[in-house]
PDB file of the backbone (N, CA, C, O) and the ligand in Angstrom, with CONECT records:
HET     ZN  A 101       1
ATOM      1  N   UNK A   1      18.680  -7.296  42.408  1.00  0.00           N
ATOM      2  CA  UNK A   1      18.460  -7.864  41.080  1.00  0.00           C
ATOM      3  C   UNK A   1      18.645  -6.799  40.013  1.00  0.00           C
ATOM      4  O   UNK A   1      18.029  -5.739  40.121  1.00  0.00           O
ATOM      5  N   UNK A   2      19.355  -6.994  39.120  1.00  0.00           N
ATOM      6  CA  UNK A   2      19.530  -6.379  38.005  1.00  0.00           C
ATOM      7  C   UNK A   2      18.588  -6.529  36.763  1.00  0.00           C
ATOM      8  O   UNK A   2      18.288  -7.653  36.360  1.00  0.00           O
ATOM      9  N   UNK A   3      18.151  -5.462  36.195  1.00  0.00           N
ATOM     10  CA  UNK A   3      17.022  -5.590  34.999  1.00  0.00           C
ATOM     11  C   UNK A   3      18.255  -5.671  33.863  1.00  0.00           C
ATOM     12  O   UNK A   3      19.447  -5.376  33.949  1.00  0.00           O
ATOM     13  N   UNK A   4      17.684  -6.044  33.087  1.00  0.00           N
ATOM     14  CA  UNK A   4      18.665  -5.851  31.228  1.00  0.00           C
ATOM     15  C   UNK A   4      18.569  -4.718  31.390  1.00  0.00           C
ATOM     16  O   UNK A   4      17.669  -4.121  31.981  1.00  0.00           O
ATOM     17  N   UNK A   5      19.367  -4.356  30.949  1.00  0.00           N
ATOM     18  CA  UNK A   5      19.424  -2.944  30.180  1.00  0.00           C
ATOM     19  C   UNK A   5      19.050  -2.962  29.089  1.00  0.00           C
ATOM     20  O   UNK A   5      19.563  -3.705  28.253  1.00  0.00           O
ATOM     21  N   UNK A   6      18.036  -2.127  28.812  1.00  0.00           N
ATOM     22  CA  UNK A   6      17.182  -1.738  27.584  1.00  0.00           C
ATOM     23  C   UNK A   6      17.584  -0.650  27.325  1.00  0.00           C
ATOM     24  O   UNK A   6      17.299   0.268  28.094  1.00  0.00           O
ATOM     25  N   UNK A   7      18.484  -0.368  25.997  1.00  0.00           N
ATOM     26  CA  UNK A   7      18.726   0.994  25.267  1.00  0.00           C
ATOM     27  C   UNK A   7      17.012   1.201  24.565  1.00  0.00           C
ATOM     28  O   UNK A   7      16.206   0.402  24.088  1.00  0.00           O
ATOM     29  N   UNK A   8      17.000   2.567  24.785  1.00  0.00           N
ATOM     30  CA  UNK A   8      16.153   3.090  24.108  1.00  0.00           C
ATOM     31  C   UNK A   8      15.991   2.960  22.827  1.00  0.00           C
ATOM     32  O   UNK A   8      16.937   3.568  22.324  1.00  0.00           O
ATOM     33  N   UNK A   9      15.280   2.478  21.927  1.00  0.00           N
ATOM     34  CA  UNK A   9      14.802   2.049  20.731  1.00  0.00           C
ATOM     35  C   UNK A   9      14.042   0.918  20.670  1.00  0.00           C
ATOM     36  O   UNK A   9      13.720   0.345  21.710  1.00  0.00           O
ATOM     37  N   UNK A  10      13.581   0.358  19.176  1.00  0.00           N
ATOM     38  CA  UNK A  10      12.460   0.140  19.214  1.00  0.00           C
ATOM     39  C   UNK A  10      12.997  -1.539  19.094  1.00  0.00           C
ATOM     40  O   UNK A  10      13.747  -1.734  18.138  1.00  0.00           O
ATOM     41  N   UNK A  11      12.748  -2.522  19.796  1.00  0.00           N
ATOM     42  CA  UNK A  11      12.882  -3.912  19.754  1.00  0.00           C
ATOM     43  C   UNK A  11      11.939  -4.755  18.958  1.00  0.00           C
ATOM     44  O   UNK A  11      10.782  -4.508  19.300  1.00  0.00           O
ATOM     45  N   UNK A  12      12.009  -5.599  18.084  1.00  0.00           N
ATOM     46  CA  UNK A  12      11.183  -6.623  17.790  1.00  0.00           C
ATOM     47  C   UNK A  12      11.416  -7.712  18.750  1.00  0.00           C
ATOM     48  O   UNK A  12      12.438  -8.111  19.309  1.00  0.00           O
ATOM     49  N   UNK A  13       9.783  -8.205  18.800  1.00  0.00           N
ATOM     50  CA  UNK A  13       9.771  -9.299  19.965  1.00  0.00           C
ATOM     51  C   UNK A  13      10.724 -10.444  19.766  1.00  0.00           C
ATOM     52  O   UNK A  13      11.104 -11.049  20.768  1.00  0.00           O
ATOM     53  N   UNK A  14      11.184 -10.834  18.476  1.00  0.00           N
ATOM     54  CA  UNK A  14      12.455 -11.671  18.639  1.00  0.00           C
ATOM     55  C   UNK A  14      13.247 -11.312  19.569  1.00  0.00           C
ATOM     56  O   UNK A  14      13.371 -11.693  20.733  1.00  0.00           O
ATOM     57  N   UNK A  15      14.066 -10.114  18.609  1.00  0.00           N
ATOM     58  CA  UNK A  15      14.944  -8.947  19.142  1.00  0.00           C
ATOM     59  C   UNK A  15      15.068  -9.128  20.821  1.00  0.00           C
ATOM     60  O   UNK A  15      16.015  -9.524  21.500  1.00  0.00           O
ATOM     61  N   UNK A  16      14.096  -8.800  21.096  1.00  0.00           N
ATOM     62  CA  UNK A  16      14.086  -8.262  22.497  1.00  0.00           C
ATOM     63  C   UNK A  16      14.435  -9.660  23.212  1.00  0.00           C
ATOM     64  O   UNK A  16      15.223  -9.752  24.153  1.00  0.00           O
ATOM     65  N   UNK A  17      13.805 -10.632  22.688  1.00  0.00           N
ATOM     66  CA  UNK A  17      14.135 -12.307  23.901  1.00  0.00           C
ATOM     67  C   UNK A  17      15.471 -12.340  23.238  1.00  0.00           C
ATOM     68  O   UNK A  17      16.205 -12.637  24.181  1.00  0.00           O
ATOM     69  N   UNK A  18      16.048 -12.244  22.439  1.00  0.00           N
ATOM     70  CA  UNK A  18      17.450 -12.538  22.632  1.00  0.00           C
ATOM     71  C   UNK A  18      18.255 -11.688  23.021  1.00  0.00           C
ATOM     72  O   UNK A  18      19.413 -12.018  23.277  1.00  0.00           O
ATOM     73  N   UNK A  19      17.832 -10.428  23.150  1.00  0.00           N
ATOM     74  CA  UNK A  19      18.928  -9.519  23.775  1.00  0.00           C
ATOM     75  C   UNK A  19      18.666  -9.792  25.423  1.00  0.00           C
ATOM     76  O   UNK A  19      19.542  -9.523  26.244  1.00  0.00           O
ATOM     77  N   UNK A  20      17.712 -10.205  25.704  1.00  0.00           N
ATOM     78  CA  UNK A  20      17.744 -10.502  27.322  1.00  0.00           C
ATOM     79  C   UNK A  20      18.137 -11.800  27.793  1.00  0.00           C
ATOM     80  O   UNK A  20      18.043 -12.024  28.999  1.00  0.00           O
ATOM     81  N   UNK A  21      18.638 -12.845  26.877  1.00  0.00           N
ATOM     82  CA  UNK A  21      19.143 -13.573  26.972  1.00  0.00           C
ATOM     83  C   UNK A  21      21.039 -13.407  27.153  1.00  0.00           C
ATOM     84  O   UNK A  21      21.759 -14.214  27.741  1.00  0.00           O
ATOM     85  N   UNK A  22      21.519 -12.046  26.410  1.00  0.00           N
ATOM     86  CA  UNK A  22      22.819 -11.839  26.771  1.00  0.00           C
ATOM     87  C   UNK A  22      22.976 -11.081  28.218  1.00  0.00           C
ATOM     88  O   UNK A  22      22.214 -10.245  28.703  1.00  0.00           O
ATOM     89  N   UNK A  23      24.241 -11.640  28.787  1.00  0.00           N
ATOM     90  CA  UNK A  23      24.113 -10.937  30.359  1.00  0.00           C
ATOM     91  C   UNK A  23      24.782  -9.736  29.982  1.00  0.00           C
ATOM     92  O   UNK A  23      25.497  -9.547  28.998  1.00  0.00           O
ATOM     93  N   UNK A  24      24.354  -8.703  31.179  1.00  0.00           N
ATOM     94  CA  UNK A  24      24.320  -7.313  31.150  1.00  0.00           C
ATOM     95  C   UNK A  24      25.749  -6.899  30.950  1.00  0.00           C
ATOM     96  O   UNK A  24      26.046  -5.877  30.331  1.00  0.00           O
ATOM     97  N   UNK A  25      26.722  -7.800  31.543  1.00  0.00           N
ATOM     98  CA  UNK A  25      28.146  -7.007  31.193  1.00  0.00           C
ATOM     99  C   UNK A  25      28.623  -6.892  29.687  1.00  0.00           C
ATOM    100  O   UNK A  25      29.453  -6.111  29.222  1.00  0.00           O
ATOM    101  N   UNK A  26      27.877  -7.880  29.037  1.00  0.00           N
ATOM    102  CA  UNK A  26      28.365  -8.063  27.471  1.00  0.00           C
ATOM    103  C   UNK A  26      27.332  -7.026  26.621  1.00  0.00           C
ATOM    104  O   UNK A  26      27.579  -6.388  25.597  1.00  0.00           O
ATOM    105  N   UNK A  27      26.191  -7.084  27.348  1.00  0.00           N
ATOM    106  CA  UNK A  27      25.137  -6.256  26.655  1.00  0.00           C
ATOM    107  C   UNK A  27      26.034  -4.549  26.393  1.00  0.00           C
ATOM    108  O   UNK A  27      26.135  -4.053  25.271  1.00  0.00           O
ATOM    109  N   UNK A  28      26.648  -3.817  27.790  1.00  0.00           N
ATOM    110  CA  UNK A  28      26.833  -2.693  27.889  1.00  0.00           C
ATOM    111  C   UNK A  28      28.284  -2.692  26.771  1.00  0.00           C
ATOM    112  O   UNK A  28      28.661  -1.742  26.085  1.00  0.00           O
ATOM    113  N   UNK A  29      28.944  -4.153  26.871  1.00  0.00           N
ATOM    114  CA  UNK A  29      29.890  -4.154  26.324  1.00  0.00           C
ATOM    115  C   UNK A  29      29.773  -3.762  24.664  1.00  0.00           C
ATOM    116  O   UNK A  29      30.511  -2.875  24.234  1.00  0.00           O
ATOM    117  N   UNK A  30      28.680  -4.558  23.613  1.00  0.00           N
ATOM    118  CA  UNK A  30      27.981  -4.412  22.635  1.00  0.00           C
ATOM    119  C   UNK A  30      27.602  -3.195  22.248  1.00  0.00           C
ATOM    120  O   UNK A  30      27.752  -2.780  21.098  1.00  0.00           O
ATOM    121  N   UNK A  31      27.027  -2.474  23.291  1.00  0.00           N
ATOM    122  CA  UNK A  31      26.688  -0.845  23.315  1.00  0.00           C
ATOM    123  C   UNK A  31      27.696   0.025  22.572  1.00  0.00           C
ATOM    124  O   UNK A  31      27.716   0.500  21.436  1.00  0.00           O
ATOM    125  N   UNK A  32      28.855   0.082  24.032  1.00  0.00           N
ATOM    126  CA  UNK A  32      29.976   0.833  23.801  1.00  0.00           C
ATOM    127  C   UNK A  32      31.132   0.469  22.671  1.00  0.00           C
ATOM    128  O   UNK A  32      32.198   1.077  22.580  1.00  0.00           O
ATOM    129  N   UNK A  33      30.860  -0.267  22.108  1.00  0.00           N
ATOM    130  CA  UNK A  33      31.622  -0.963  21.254  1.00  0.00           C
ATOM    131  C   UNK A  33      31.712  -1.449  19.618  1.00  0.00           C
ATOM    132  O   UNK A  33      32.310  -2.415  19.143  1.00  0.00           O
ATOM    133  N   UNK A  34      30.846  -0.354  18.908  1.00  0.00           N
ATOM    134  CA  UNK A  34      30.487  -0.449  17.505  1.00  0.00           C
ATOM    135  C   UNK A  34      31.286   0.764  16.961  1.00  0.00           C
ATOM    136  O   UNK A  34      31.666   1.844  17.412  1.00  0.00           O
ATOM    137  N   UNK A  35      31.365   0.094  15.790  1.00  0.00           N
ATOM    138  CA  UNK A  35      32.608   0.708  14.646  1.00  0.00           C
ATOM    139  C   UNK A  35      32.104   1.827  14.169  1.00  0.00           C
ATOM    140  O   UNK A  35      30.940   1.765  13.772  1.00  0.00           O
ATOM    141  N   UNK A  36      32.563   2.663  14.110  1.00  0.00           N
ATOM    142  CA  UNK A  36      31.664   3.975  13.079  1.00  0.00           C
ATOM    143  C   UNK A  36      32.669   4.422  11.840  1.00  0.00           C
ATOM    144  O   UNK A  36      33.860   4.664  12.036  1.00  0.00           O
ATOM    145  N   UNK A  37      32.291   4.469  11.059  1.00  0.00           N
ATOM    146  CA  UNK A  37      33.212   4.582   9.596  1.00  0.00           C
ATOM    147  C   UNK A  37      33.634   6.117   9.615  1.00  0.00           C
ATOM    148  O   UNK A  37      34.749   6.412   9.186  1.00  0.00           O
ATOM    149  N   UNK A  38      32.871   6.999  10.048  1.00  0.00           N
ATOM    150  CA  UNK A  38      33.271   8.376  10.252  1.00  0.00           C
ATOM    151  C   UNK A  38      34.239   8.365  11.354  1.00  0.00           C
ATOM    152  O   UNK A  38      35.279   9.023  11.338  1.00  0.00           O
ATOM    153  N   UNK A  39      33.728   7.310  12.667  1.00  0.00           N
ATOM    154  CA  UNK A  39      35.153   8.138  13.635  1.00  0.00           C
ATOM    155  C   UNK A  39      36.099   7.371  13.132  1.00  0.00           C
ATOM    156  O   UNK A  39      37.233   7.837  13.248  1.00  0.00           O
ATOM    157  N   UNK A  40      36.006   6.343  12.609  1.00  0.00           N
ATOM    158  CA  UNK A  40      37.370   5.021  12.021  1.00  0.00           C
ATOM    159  C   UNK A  40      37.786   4.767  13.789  1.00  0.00           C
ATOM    160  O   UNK A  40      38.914   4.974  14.237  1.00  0.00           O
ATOM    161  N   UNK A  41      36.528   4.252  14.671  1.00  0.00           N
ATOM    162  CA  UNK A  41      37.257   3.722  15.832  1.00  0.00           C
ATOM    163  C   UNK A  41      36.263   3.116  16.294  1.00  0.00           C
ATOM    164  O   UNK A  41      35.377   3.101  15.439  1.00  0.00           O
ATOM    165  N   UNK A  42      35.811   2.351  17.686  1.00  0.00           N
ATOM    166  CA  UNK A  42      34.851   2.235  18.463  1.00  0.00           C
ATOM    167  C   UNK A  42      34.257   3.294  19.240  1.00  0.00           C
ATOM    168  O   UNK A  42      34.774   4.112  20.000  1.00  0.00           O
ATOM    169  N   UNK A  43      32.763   3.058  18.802  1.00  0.00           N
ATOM    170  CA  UNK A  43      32.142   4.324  20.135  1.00  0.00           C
ATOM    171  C   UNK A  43      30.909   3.542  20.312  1.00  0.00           C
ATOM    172  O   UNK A  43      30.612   2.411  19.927  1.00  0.00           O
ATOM    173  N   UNK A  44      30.330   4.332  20.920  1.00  0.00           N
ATOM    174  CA  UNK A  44      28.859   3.822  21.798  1.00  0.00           C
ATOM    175  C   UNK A  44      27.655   4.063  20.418  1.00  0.00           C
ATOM    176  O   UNK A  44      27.718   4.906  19.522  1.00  0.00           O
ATOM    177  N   UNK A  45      26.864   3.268  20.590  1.00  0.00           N
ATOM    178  CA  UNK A  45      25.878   3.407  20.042  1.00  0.00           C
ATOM    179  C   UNK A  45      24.474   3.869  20.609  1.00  0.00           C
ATOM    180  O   UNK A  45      24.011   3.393  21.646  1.00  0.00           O
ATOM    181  N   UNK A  46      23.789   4.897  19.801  1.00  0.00           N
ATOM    182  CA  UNK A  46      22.354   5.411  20.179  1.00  0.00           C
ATOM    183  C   UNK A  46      21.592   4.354  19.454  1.00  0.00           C
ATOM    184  O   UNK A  46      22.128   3.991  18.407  1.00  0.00           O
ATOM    185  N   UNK A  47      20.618   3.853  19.723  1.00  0.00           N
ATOM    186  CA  UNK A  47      20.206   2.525  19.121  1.00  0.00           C
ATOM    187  C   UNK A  47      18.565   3.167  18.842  1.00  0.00           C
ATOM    188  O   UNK A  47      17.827   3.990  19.384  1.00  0.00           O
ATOM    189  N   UNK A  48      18.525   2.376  17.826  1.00  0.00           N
ATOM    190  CA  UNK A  48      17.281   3.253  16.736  1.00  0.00           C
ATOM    191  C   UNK A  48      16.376   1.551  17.028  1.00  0.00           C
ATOM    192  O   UNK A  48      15.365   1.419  17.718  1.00  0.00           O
ATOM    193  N   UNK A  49      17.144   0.380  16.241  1.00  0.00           N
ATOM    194  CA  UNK A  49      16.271  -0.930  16.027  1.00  0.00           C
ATOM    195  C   UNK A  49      16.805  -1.778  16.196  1.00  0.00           C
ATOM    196  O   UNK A  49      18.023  -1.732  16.021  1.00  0.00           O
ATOM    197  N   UNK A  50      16.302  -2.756  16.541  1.00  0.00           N
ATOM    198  CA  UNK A  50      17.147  -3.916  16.707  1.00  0.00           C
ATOM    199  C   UNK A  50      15.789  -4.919  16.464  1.00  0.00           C
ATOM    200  O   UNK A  50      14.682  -4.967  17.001  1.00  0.00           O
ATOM    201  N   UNK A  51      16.561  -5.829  15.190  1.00  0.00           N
ATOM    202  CA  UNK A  51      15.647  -7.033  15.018  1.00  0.00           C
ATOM    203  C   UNK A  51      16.611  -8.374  14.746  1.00  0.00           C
ATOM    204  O   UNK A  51      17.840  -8.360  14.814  1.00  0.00           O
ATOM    205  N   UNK A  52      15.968  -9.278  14.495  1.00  0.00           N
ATOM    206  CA  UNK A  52      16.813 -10.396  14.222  1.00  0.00           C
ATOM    207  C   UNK A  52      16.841 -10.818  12.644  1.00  0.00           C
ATOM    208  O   UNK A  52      15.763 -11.072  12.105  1.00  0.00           O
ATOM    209  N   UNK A  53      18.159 -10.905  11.827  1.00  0.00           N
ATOM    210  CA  UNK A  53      18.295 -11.458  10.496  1.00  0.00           C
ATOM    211  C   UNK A  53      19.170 -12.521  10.566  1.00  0.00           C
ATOM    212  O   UNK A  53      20.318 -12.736  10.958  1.00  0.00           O
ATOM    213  N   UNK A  54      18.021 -13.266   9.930  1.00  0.00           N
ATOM    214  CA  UNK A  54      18.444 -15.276  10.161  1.00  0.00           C
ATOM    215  C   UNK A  54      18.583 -15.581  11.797  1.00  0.00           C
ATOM    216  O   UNK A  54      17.756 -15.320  12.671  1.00  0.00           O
ATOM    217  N   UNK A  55      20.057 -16.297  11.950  1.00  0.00           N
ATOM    218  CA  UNK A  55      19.986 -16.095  13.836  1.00  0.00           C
ATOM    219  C   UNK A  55      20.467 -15.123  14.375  1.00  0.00           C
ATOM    220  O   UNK A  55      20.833 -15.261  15.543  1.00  0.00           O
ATOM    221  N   UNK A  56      20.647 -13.689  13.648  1.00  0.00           N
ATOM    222  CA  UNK A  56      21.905 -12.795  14.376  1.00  0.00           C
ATOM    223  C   UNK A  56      20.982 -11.892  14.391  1.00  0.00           C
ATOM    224  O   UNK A  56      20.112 -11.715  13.539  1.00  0.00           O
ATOM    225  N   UNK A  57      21.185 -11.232  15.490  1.00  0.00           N
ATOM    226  CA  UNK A  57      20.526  -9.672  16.173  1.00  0.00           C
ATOM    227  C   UNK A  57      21.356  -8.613  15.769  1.00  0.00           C
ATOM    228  O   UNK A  57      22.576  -8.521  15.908  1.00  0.00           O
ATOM    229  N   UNK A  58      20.386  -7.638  15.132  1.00  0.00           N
ATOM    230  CA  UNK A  58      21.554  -6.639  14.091  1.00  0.00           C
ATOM    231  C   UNK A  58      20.605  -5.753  14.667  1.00  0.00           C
ATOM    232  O   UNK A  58      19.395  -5.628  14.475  1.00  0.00           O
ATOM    233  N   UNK A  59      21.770  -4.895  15.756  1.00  0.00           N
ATOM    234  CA  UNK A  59      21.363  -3.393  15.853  1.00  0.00           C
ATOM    235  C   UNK A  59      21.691  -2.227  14.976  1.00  0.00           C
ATOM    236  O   UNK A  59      22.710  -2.067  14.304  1.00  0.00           O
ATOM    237  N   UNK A  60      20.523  -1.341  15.111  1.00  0.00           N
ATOM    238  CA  UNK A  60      20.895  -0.441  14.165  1.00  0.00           C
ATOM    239  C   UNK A  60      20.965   0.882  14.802  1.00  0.00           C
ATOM    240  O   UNK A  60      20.119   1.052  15.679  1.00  0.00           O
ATOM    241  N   UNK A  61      21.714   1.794  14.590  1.00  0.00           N
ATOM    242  CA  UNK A  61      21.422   3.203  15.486  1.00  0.00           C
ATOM    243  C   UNK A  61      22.486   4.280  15.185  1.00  0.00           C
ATOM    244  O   UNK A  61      23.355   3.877  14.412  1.00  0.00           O
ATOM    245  N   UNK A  62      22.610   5.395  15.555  1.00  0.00           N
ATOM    246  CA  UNK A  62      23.507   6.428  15.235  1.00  0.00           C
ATOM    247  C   UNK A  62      24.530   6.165  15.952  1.00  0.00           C
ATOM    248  O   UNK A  62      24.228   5.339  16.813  1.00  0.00           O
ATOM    249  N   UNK A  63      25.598   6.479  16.001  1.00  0.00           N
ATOM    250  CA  UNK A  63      26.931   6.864  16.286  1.00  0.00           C
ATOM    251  C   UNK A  63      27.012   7.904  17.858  1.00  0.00           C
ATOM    252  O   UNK A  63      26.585   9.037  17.634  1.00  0.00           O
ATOM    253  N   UNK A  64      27.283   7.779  18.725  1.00  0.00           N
ATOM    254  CA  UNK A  64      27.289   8.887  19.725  1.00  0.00           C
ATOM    255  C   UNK A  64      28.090  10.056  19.575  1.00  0.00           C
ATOM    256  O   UNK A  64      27.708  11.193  19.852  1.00  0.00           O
ATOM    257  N   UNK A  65      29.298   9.722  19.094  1.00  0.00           N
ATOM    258  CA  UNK A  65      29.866  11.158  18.800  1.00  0.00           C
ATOM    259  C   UNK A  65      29.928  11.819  17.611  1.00  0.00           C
ATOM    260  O   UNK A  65      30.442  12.937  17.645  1.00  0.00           O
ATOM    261  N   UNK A  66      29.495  11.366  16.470  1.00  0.00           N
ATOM    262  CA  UNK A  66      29.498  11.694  15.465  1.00  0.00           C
ATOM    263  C   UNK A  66      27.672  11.779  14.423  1.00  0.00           C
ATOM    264  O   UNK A  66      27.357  12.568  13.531  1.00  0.00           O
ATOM    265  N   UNK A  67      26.876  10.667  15.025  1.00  0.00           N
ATOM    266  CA  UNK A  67      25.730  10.841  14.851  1.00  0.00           C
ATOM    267  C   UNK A  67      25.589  10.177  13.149  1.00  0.00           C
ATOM    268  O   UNK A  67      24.554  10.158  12.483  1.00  0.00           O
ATOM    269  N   UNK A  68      26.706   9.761  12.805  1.00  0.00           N
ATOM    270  CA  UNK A  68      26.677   8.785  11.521  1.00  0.00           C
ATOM    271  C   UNK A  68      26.245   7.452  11.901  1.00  0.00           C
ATOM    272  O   UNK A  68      26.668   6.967  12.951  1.00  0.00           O
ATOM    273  N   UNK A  69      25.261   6.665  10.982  1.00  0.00           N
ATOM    274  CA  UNK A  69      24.585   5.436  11.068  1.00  0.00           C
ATOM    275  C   UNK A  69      26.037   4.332  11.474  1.00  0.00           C
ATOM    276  O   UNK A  69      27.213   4.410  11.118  1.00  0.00           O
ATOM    277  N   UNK A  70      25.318   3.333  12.360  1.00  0.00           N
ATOM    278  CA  UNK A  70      26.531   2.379  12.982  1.00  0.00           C
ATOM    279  C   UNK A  70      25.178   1.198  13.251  1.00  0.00           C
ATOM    280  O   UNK A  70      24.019   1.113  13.655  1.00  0.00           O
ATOM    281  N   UNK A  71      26.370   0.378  12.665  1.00  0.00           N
ATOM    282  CA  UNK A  71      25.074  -1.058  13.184  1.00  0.00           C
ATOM    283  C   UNK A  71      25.757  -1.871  13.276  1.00  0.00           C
ATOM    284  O   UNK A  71      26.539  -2.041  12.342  1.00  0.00           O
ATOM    285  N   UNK A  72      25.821  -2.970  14.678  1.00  0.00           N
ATOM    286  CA  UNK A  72      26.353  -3.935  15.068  1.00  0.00           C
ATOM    287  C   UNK A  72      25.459  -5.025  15.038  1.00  0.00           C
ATOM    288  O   UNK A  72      24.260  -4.961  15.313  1.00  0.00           O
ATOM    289  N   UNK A  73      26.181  -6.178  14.642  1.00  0.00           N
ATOM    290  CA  UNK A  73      25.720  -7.581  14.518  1.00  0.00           C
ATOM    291  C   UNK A  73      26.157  -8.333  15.450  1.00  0.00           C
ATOM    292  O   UNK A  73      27.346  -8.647  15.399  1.00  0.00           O
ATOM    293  N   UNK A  74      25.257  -8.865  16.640  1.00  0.00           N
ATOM    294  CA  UNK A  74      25.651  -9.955  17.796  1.00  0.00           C
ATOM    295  C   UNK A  74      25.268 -11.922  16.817  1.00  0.00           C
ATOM    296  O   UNK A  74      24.223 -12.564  16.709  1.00  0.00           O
ATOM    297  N   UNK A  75      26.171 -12.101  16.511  1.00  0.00           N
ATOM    298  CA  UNK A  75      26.399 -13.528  16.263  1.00  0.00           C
ATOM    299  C   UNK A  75      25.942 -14.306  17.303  1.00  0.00           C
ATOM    300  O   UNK A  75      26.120 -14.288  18.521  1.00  0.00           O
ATOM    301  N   UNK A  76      25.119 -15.204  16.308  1.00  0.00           N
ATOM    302  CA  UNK A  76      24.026 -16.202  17.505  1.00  0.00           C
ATOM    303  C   UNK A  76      25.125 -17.006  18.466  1.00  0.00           C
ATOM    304  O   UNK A  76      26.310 -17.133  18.158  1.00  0.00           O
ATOM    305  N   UNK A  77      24.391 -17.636  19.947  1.00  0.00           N
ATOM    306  CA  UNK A  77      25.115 -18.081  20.404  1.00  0.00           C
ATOM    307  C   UNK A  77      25.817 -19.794  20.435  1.00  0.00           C
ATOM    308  O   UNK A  77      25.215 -20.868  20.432  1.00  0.00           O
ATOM    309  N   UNK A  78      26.737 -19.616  20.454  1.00  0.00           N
ATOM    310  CA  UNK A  78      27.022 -21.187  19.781  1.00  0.00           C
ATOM    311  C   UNK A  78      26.787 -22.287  21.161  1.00  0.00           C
ATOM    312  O   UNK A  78      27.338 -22.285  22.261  1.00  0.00           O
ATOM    313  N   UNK A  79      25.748 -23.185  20.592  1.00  0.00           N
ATOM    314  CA  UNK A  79      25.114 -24.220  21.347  1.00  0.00           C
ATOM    315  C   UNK A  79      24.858 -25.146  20.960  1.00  0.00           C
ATOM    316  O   UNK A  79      24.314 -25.985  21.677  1.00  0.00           O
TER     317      UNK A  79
HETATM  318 ZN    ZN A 101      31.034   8.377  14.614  1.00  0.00          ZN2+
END
């Protein structure tokens, strides 16, 4: 059995039931996959917060290679 993967940072209890509601391949996918305006590419994210605004889960966190603020928005799921 596989646990979620929980990046280190701080979840609000919304936050947290909907990120364990996405399966783990999309979760790691979400991770590795935020824009950073300094690298002008995709990189991984160090994740600081993650809460929910309106229905969308907006992580917030530094940049891995560059350490400039990067925050990705997971769009609710359509149901
Ligand atoms: Zn960067």
């Amino acid at each position: 059995m596989t646990k979620p993967t929980y990046p280190i940072g701080s979840f609000t209890p919304e936050a947290a039931q909907r990120w364990e509601r996405i399966p783990q391949c999309l979760q790691e996918r979400i991770l590795a996959n935020v824009w950073c305006g300094r690298c002008l590419g995709a990189v991984s994210i160090i994740l600081d917060t993650a809460e929910m605004m309106e229905d969308a889960l907006v992580l917030q966190g530094k940049c891995r290679d560059c350490g400039g603020n990067v925050c990705r928005v997971v769009e609710p799921e359509p149901d």
